[in-house]
C-alpha positions in Angstrom: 13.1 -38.5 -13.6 11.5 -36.5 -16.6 9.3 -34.0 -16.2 6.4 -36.0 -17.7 6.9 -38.4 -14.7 6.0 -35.8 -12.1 2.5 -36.5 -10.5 1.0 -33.8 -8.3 -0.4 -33.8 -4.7 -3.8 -35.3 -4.4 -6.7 -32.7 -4.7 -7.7 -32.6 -1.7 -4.4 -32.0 0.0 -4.5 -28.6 -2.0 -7.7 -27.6 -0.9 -7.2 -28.6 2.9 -3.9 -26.3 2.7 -5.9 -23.4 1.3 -8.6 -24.0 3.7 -6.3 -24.4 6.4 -4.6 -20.6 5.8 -7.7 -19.1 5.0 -8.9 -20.5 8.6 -5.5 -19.6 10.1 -5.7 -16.4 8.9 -9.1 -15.7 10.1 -8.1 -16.9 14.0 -5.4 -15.0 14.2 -6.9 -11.9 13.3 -10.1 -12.6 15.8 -7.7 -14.0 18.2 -5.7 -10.3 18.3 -8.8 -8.4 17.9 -9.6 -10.0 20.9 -7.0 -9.4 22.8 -6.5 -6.3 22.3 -10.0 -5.5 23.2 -9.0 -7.1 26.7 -5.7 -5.3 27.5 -6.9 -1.9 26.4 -7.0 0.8 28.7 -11.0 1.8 27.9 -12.3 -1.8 29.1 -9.5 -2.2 31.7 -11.4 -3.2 34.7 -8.9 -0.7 36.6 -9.6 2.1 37.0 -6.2 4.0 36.6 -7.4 7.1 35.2 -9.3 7.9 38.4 -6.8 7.1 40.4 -3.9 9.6 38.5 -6.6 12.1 38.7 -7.2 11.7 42.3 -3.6 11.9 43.2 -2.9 14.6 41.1 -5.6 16.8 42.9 -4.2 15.8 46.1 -0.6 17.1 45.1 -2.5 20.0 43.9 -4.3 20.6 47.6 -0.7 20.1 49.2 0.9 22.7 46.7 -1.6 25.6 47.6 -1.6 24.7 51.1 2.0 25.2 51.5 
């Protein structure tokens, strides 16, 4: 096969690929925004930083007391 025999990809299979990525590209980074948002510790619907607090005020109270 020469090179002058080589015919390329249709057109549109180029630009679906490029739109594709772009589009890939764009979900993934909303998808890990997201998600990140979720398992953070500020909109955790836990509230563990109360809680450490509490306990550590407690162990506090039982320190002096002793």
């Amino acid at each position: 096969m020469n090179n002058d025999d080589f015919i390329g990809p249709p057109t549109i299979w180029v630009v679906l690929t490029v739109v594709g990525g772009i589009a890939t590209a764009l979900g993934l980074i909303v998808t890990l925004e997201y998600v990140s948002r979720r398992l953070s510790p500020e909109t955790s619907s836990i509230p563990q930083s109360s809680l450490t607090v509490s306990v550590e005020k407690g162990l506090e109270r039982q320190f002096i007391h002793s």
